[in-house]
VMD Tcl script that draws the C-alpha trace (Angstrom):
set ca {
  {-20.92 69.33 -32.65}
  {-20.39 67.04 -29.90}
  {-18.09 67.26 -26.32}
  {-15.03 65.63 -27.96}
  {-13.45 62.33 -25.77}
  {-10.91 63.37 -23.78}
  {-7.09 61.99 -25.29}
  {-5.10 59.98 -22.79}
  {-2.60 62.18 -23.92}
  {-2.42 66.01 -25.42}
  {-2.81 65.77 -29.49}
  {-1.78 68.18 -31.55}
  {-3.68 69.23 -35.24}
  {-1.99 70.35 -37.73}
  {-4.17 73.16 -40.05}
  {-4.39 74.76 -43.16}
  {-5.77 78.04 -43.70}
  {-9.53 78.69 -43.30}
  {-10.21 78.94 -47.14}
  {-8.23 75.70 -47.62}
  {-5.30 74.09 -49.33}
  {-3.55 75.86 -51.88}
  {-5.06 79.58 -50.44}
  {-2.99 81.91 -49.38}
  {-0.96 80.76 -45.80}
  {-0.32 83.04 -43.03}
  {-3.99 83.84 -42.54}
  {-4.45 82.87 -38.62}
  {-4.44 79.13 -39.40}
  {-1.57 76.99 -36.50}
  {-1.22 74.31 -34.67}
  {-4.50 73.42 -32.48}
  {-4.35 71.26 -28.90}
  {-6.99 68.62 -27.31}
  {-6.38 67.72 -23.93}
  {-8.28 67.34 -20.98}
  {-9.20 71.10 -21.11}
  {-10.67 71.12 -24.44}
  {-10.09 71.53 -27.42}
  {-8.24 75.26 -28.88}
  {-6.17 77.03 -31.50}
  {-2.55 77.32 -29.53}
  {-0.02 78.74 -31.99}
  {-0.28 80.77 -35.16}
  {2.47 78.74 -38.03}
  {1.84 79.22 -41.76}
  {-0.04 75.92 -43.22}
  {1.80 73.83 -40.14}
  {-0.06 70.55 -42.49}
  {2.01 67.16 -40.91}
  {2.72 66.90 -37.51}
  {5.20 64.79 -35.59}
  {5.99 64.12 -32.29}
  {9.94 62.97 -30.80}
  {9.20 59.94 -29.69}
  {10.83 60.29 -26.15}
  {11.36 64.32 -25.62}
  {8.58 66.86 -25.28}
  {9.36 68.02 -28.32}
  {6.54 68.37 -31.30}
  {7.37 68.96 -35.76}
  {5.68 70.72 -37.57}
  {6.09 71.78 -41.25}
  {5.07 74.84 -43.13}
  {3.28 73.47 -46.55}
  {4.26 77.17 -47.99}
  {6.81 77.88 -51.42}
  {9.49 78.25 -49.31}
  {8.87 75.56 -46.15}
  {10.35 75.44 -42.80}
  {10.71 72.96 -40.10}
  {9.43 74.48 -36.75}
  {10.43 72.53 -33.24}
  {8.39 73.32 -30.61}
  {8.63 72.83 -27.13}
  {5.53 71.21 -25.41}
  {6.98 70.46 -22.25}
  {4.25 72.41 -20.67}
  {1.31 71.36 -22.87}
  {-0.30 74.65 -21.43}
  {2.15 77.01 -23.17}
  {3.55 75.35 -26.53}
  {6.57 77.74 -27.50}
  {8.97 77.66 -30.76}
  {11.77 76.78 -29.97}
  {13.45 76.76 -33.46}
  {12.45 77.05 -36.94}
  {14.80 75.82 -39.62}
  {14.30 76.28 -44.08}
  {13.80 72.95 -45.82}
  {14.84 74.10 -48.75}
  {11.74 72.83 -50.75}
  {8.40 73.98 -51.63}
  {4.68 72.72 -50.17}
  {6.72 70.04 -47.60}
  {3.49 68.00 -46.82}
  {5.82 65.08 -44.88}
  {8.20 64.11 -42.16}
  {9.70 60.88 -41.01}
  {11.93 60.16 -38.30}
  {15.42 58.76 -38.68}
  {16.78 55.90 -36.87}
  {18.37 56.72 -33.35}
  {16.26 60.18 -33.79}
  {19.35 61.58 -35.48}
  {17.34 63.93 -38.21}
  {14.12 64.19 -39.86}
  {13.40 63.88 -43.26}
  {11.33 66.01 -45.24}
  {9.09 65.32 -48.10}
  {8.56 68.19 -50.75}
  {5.31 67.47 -52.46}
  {6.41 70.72 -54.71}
  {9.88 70.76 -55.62}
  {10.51 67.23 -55.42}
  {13.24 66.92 -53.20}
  {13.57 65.36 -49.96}
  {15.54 67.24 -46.94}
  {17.62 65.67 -44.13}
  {17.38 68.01 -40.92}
  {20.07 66.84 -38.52}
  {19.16 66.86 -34.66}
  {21.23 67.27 -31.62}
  {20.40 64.78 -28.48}
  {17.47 67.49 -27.24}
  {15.81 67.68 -30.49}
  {16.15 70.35 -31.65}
  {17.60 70.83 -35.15}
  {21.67 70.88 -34.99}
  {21.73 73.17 -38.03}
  {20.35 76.46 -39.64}
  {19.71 74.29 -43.14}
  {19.25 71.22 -44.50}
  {22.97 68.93 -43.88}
  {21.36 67.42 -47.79}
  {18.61 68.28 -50.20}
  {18.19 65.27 -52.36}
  {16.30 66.12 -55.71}
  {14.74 64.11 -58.28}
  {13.79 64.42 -62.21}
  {10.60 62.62 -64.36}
  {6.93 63.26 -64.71}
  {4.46 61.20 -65.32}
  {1.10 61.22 -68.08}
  {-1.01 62.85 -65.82}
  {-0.41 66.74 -67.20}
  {-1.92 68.34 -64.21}
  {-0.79 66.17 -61.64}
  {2.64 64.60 -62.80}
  {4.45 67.32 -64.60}
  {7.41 66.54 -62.53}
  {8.45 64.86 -59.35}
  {6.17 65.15 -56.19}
  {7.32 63.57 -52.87}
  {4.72 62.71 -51.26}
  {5.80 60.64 -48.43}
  {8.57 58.54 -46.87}
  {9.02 55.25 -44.96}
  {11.61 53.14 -43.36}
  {11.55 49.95 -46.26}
  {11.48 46.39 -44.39}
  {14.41 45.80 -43.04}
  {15.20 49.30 -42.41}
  {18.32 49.55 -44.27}
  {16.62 52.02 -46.89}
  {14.32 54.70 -46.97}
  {11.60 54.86 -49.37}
  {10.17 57.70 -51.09}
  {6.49 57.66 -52.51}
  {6.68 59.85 -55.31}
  {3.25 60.76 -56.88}
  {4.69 63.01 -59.82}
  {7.02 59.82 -61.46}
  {5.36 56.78 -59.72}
  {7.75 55.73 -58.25}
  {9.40 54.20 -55.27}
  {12.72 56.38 -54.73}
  {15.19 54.45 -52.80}
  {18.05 55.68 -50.66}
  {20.33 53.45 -48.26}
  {20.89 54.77 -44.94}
  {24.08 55.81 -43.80}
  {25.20 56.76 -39.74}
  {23.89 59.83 -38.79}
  {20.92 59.94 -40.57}
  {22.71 60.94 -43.72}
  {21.21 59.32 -47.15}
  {22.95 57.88 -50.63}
  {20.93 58.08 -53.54}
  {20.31 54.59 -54.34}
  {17.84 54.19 -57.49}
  {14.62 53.01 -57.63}
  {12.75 50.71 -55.79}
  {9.51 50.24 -58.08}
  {8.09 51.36 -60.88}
  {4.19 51.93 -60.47}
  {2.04 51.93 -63.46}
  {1.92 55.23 -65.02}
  {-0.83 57.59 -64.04}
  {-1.31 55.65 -60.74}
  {0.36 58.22 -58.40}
  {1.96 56.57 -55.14}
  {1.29 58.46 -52.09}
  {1.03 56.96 -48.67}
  {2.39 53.64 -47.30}
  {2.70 50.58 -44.54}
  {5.21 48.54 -43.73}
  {3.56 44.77 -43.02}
  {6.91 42.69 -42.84}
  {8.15 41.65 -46.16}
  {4.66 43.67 -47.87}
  {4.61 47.18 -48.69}
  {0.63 48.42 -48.83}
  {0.84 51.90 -50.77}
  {-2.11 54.17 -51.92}
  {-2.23 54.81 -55.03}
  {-4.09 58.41 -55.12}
  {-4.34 59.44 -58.89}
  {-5.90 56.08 -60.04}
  {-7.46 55.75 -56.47}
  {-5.98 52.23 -56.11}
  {-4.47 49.92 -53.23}
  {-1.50 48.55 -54.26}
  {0.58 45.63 -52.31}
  {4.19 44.86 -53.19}
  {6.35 42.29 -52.01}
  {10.16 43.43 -50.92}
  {13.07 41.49 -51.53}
  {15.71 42.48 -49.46}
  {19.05 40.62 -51.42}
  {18.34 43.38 -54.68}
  {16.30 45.70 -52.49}
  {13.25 45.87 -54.53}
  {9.74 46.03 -54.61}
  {7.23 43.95 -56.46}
  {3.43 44.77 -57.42}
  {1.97 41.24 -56.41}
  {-1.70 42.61 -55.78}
  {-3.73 45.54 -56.27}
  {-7.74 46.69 -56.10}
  {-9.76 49.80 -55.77}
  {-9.83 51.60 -52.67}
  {-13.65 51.78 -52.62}
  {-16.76 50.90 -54.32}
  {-18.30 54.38 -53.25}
  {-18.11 56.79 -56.04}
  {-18.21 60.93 -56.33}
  {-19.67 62.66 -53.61}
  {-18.50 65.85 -53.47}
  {-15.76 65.72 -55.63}
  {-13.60 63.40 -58.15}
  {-12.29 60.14 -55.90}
  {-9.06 60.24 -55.18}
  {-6.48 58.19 -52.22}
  {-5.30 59.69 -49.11}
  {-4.34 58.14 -46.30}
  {-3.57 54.62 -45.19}
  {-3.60 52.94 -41.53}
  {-2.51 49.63 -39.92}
  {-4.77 48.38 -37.11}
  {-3.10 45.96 -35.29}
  {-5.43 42.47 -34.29}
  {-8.05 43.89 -31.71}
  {-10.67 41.90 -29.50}
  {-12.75 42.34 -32.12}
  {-10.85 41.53 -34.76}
  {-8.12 40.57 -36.99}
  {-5.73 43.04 -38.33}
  {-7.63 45.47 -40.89}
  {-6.01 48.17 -43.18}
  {-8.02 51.11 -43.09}
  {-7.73 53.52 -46.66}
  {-9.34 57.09 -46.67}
  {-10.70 57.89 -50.36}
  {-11.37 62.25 -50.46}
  {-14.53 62.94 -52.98}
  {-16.07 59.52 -51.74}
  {-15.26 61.27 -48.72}
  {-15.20 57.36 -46.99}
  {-12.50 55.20 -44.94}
  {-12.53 51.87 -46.70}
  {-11.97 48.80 -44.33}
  {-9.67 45.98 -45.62}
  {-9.64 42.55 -43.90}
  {-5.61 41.17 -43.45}
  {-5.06 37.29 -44.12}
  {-2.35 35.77 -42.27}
  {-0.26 36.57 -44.69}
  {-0.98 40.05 -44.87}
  {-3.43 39.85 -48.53}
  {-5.70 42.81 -48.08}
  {-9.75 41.83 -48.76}
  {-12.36 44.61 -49.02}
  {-14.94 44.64 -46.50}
  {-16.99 47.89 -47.14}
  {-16.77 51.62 -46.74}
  {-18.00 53.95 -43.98}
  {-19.35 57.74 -44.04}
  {-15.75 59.81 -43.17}
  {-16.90 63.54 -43.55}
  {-16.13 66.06 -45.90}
  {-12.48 65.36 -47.21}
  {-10.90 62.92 -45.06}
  {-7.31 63.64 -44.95}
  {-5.61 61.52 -42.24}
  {-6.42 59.67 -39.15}
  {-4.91 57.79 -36.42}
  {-5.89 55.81 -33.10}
  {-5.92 57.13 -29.56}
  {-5.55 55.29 -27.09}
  {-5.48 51.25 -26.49}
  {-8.22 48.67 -27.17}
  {-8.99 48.02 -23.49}
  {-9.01 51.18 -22.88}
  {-11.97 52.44 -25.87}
  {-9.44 53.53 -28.19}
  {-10.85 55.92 -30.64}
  {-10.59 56.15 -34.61}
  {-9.82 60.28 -34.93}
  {-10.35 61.47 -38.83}
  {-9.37 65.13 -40.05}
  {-12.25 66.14 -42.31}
  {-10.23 68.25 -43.85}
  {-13.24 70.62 -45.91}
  {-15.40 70.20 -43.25}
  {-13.46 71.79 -40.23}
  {-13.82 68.85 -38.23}
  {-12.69 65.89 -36.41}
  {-14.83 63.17 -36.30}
  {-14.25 60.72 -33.61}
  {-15.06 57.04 -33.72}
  {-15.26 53.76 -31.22}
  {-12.59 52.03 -33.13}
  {-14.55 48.61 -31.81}
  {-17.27 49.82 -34.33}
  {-14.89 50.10 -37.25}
  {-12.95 46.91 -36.87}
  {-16.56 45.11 -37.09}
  {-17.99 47.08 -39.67}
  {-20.41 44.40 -42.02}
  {-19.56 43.61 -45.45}
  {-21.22 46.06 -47.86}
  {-24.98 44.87 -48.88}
  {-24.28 46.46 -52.44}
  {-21.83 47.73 -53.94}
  {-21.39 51.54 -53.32}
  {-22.72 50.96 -50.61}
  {-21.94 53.94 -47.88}
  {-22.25 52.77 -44.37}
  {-22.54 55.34 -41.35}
  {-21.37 54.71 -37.92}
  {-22.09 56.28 -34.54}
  {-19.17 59.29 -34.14}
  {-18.85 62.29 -31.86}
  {-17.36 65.45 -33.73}
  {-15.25 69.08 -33.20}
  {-14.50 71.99 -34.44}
  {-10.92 72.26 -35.73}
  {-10.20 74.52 -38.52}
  {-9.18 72.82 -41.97}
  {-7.34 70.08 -40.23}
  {-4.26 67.90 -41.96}
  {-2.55 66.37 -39.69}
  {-2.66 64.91 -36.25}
  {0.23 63.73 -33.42}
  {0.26 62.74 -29.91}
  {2.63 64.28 -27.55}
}
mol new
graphics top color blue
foreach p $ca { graphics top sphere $p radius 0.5 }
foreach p [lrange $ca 0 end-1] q [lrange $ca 1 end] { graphics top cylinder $p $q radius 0.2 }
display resetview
């Protein structure tokens, strides 16, 4: 392992236990810190796997991916001493997402297990406003994919362009879930939004103006749809693989998906993490937002999520959870964006990356 670069800002890692997703919770695993005094293990939560940060209070989410999830707000006002300052029930199983509402009037949660999705209302400090869900919003369906889609999976949600609905990835029906947004954060079931073909498994998503850019994880597939706001709909208009790069250490299958805005060294890119490949695939953006494969880079064991720290002009970094291999890898995001077209297909390239210990991590946030 390498010294880690030292964040601008404190991040905060999200975990899963030791022995991995879908082991037992409650076995030491928390919420980790890296700031300018290193990197460490700060709290002890149960499977604490997404991670999201208020956007202007020092106040940090995290939620328990556990049968019966919970919510947790913590207080990281003093970095040095993280405390909880309120756990609230979601009322789902294995939560595995959160998304902010508008005006930072509740959160949403995503129940990869039961289905649903929770709106947790806040009061003007953050902190949740109730002792439960104010709505638990189910679903019904399944999808031909026995082990996977035996019934509805929320995987994700996002703010659809516009921002008048919210959209709901769900991997079990794939589908696009639609609700309208009402004052308050509170949501009205609303239909559906698109219909994915079956098997394909939605799970992650962007929001490029009128363009919707969604993983596909079962079928391991890159989707774009086109949004028309008048009947608030979504429309496949392009899809391709993810990668090239077959099995490495496991069957392929989507994870995460990333936005990087137009760089010095580049145009806007979409970067798309593929698990078993274990790769981040780099997509070039036309002007009007088509995505074109470029190639596929080395990612670790079981890249789950990653972000960028830190500006441009400043070195920002690419930072990847390799999720199997209790590790962050950390790379000069200047040497991502210019990554050369693949010589061959299948081609896996490697790039120069410093790396640290975190435990099994899922999720990372800066606060």
């Amino acid at each position: 392992m390498t010294p880690p670069h030292e964040p601008a800002t404190a991040l905060w890692w999200g975990t899963y236990p030791t022995a991995g997703l879908g082991t037992p919770t409650g076995q030491g695993e928390g919420l980790w810190r890296h700031d300018a005094s290193g990197v460490a293990q700060v709290l002890e939560l149960p499977a604490p796997s997404f991670v999201l940060a208020h956007p202007s209070l020092p106040v940090l989410y995290a939620v328990s991916e556990t049968a019966r999830s919970a919510l947790h707000a913590i207080d990281v006002s003093d970095p040095a001493a993280p405390r909880v300052a309120a756990t609230v029930p979601t009322g789902g199983a294995f939560a595995c997402h959160l998304l902010m509402a508008q005006g930072e009037v509740a959160i949403y949660v995503s129940h990869y297990g039961t289905g649903d999705l929770a709106v947790v209302p806040l009061e003007t400090d953050g902190l949740p406003a109730s002792h439960e869900p104010m709505q638990l919003l189910p679903h019904e369906g399944s999808g031909p994919n026995a082990a996977r889609q035996e019934g509805p999976h929320a995987h994700s949600a996002a703010y659809a362009p516009g921002g008048r609905h919210v959209l709901v990835a769900d991997l079990g029906t794939d589908q696009l879930r639609r609700y309208a947004g009402v004052p308050g954060g509170i949501l009205e079931e609303d239909g559906i939004a698109a219909t994915l073909p079956p098997g394909s498994g939605p799970r992650h998503m962007v929001i490029d103006g009128e363009l919707i850019h969604l993983v596909c994880e079962l079928d391991v597939t890159l989707r774009t749809l086109r949004w028309d706001p008048v009947s608030a709909t979504a429309e496949v208009v392009g899809e391709t693989p993810i990668t090239t790069v077959g099995p490495r250490s496991a069957e392929v299958d989507g994870s995460h998906i990333l936005r990087v805005d137009a760089t010095p060294y580049s145009e806007p890119v979409l970067l798309v993490g593929a698990r078993g490949a274990d790769v981040i695939a780099v997509f070039d953006l036309s002007p009007e937002g088509w995505p074109r494969y470029r190639a596929s880079f080395d990612a670790g064991h079981w890249p789950r999520y990653f972000m960028v720290d830190g500006s441009a002009a400043d070195g920002a970094r690419l930072l990847v959870t390799e999720e199997r291999g209790h590790a962050v890898r950390s790379y000069a995001l200047s040497d991502v964006v210019t990554l050369l077209p693949e010589h061959e297909a299948g081609a896996v390239a490697a790039l120069p990356h410093e790396s640290y210990e975190v435990t099994s991590p899922a999720c990372v946030a800066r606060a």
